[in-house]
C-alpha positions as CSV (number, residue, x, y, z in Angstrom):
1,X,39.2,-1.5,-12.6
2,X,42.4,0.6,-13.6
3,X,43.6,3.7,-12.6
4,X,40.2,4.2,-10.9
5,X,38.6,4.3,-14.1
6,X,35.5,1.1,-14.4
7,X,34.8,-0.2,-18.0
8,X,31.1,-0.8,-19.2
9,X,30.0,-3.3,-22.3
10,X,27.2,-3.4,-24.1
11,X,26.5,-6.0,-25.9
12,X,23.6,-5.4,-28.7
13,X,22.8,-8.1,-31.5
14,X,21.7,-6.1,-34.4
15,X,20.5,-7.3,-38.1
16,X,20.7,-4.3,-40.5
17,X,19.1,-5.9,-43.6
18,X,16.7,-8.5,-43.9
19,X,18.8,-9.9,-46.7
20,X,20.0,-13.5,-45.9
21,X,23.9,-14.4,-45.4
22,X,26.8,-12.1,-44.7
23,X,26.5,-8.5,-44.7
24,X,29.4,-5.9,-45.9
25,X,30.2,-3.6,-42.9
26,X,31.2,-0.8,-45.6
27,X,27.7,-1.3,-46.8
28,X,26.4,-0.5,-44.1
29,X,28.6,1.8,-42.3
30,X,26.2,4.6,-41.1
31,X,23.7,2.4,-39.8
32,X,25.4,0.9,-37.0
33,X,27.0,4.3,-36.1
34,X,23.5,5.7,-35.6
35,X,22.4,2.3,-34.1
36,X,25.1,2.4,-31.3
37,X,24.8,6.2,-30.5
38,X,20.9,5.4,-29.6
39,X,21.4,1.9,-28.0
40,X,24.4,3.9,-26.1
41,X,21.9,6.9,-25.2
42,X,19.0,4.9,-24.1
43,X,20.6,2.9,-22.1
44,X,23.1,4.7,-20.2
45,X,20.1,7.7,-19.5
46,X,18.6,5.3,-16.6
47,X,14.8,4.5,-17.1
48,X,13.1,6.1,-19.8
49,X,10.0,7.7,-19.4
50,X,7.1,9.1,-21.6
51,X,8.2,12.2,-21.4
52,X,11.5,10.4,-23.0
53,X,9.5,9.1,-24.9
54,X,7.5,12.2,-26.3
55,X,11.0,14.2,-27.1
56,X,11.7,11.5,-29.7
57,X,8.5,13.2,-32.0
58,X,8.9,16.2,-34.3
59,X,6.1,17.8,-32.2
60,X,4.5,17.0,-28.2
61,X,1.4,18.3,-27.4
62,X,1.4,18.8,-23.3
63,X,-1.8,19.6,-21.3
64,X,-1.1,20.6,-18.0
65,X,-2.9,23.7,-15.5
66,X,-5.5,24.7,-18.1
67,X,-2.7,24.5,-20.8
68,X,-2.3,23.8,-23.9
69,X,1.4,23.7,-24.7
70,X,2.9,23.1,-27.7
71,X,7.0,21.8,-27.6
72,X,9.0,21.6,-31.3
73,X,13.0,20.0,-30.8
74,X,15.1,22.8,-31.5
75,X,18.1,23.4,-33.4
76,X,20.7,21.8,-31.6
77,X,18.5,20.9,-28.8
78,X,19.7,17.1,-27.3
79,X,17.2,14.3,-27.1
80,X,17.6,14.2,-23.2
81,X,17.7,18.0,-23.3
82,X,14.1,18.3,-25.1
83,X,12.8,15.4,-22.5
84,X,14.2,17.7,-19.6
85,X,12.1,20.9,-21.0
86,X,8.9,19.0,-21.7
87,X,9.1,16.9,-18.4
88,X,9.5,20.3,-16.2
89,X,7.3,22.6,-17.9
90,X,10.5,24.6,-19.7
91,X,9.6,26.6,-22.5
92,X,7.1,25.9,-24.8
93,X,7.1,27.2,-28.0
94,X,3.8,27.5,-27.8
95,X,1.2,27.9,-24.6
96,X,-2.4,29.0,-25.0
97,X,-5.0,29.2,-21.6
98,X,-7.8,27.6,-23.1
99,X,-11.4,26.8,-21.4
100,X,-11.1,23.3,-22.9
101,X,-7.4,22.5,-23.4
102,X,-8.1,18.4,-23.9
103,X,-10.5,19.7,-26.6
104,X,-7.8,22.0,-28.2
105,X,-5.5,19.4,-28.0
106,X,-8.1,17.0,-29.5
107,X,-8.9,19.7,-32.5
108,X,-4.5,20.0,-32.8
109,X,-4.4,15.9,-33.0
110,X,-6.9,16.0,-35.8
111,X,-6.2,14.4,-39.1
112,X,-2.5,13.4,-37.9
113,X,-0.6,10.2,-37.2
114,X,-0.5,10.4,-33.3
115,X,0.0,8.5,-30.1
116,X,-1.8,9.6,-27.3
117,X,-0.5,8.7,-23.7
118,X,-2.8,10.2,-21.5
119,X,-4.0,9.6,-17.4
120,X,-7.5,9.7,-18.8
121,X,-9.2,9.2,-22.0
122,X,-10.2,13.2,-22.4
123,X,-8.5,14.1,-26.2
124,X,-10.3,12.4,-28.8
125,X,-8.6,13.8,-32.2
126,X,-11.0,13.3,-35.0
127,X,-10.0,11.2,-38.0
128,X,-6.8,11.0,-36.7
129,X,-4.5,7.4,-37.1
130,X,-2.6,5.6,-35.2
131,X,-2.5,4.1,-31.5
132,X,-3.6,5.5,-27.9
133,X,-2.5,4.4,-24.0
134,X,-4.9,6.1,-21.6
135,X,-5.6,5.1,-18.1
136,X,-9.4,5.5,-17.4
137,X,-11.7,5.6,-20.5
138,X,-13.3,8.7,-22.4
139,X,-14.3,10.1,-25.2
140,X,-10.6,9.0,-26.7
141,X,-12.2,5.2,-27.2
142,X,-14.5,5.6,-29.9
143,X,-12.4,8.3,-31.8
144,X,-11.1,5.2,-33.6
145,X,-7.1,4.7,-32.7
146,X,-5.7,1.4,-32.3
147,X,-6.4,1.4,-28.1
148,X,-2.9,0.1,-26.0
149,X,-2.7,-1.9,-23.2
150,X,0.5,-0.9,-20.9
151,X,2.8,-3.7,-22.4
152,X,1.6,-2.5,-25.8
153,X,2.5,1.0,-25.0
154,X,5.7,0.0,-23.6
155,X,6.7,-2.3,-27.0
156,X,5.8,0.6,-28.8
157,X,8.2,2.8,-27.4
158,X,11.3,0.5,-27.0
């Protein structure tokens, strides 16, 4: 340490092209610039989370108190900024009361490339693709998305 001040490394391996052989950094110049600002964000934010996670989509379905909410990034909006805001409840952009919200949320899945996360197996999208983590089973398990394990959910997301 000097003048008080501690340095940090991170080391990160990273193979931009699956061309054999020696690679031209001019080539490839914007890649490892957008490489080491995401490699620099995710690991100096301290565990990452689903909700982390979730802020990484174009669009996060939330249900939470007989909710539906609905969360879009914004303009401008940080990556950690638009986890903070879906992780506490901040602002959706749009919340609808709803009798059934895991059935809303089901009909808002429908016909999309999603991944579900969910404590129970509740939304089942209909002819929707992709993958889905859920705790204890429901109507989610015959919708038919790839089903996750926890390590499966987890490779997903690194």
């Amino acid at each position: 340490m000097r003048g008080g001040l501690a340095r940090a490394f991170l080391w990160a391996d990273v193979h931009l092209s699956s061309d054999p052989g020696h690679h031209s950094v001019g080539r490839h110049r914007t890649g490892p610039g957008r490489i080491a600002q995401d490699l620099s964000g995710h690991f100096s934010s301290g565990r990452t989370t689903l909700w982390d996670a979730a802020a990484r989509a174009e669009e996060t379905l939330v249900v939470r108190d007989g909710e539906l909410l609905r969360y879009s990034r914004r303009l401008g909006e940080t990556l950690p900024g638009f986890a903070r805001r879906i992780r506490t409840g901040g602002e959706a952009d749009q919340r609808r009361k709803a009798a059934g919200p895991a059935a809303d949320a089901g009909r808002a899945a429908s016909d999309r490339r999603v991944l579900p996360a969910l404590a129970d197996g509740s939304v089942a999208p209909d002819g929707a693709s992709g993958a889905v983590y859920r705790l204890r089973p429901g109507p989610v398990d015959g919708c038919g998305l790839e089903p996750l394990a926890a390590q499966d959910l987890v490779a997903r997301l690194a």
